[in-house]
PAFI-399065 format. One record per residue: x, y, z of N, C-alpha, C in turn. Coordinates in steps of 0.05 Angstrom, whole numbers, padded with zeros to 5 digits, always signed. Example, Ala and Ser with C-alpha at 12.3 -4.5 7.8 and 13.67 -1.06 7.14 Angstrom:
residues 2
+00264-00114+00156+00246-00090+00156+00264-00066+00156+00257-00045+00142+00273-00021+00143+00258+00001+00157
***
This chain:
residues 64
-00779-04562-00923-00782-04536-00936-00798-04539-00962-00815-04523-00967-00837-04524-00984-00817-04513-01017-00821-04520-01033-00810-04512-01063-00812-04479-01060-00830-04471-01049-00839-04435-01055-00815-04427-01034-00813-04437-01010-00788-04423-00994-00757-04425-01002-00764-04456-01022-00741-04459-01036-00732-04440-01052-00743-04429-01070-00751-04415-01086-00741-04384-01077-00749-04383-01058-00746-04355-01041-00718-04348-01036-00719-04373-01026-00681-04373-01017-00662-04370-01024-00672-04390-01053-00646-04384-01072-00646-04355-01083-00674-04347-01088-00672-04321-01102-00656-04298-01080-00657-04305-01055-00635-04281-01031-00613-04286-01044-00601-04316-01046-00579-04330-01040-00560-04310-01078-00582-04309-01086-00575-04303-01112-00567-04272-01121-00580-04261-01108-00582-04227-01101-00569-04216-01085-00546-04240-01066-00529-04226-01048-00503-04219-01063-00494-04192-01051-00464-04182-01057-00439-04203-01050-00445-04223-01037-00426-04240-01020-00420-04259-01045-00388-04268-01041-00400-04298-01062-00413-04319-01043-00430-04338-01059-00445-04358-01043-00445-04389-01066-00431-04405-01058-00436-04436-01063-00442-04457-01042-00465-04475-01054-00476-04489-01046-00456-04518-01045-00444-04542-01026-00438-04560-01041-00446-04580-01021-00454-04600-01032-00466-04630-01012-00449-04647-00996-00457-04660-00986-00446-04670-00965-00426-04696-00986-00432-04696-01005-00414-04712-01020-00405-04695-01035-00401-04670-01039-00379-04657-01042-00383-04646-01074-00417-04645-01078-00421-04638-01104-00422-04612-01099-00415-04593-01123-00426-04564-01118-00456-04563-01131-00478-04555-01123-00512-04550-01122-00508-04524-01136-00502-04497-01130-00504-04463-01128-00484-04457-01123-00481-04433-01153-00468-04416-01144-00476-04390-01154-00478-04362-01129-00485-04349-01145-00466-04332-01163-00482-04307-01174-00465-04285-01189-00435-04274-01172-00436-04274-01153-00420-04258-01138-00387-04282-01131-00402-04302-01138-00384-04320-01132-00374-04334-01161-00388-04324-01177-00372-04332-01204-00355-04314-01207-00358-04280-01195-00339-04270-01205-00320-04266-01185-00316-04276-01159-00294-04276-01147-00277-04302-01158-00292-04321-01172-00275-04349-01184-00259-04339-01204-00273-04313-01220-00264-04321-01245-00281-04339-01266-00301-04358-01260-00319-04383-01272-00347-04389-01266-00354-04386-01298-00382-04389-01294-00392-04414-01277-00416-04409-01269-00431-04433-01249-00435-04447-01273-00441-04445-01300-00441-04477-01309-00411-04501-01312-00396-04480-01299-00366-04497-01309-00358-04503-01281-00374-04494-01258-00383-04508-01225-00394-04524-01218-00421-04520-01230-00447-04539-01218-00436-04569-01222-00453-04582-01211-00448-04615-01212-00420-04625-01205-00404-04609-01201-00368-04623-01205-00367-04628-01178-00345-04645-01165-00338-04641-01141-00316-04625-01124-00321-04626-01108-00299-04594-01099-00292-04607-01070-00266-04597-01069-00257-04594-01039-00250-04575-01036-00235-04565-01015-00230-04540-00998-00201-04522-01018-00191-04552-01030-00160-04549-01043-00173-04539-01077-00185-04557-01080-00192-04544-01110-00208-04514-01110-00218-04510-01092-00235-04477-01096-00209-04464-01088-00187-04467-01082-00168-04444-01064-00153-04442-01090-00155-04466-01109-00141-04468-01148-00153-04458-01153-00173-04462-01157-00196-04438-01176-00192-04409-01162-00189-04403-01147-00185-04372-01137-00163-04362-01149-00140-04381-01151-00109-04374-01148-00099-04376-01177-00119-04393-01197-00106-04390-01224-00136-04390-01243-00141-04365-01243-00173-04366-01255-00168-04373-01285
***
């Protein structure tokens, strides 16, 4: 994928009503957008880079 489709993508990914996080196969979080900081409760800079499992996002939901 070319940087410009990259680009593209994230800007949908960013503009959607849905929440949307990105996280790697090693379990980093990449993205998150607006919609998903505010169903957390937490900004994406206090997301990005950290690692997450399935149990820590269901904490972050449950005690914002």
């Amino acid at each position: 994928m070319s940087n410009h489709s990259g680009a593209i993508q994230e800007s949908i990914m960013r503009d959607m009503k849905e929440g949307v996080m990105t996280i790697g196969m090693d379990g980093i979080i990449s993205f998150v957008n607006p919609a998903a900081e505010k169903i957390l409760g937490k900004k994406a800079e206090k997301l990005l880079k950290k690692h997450s499992t399935h149990s820590t996002l269901l904490e972050l939901h449950m005690n914002p």
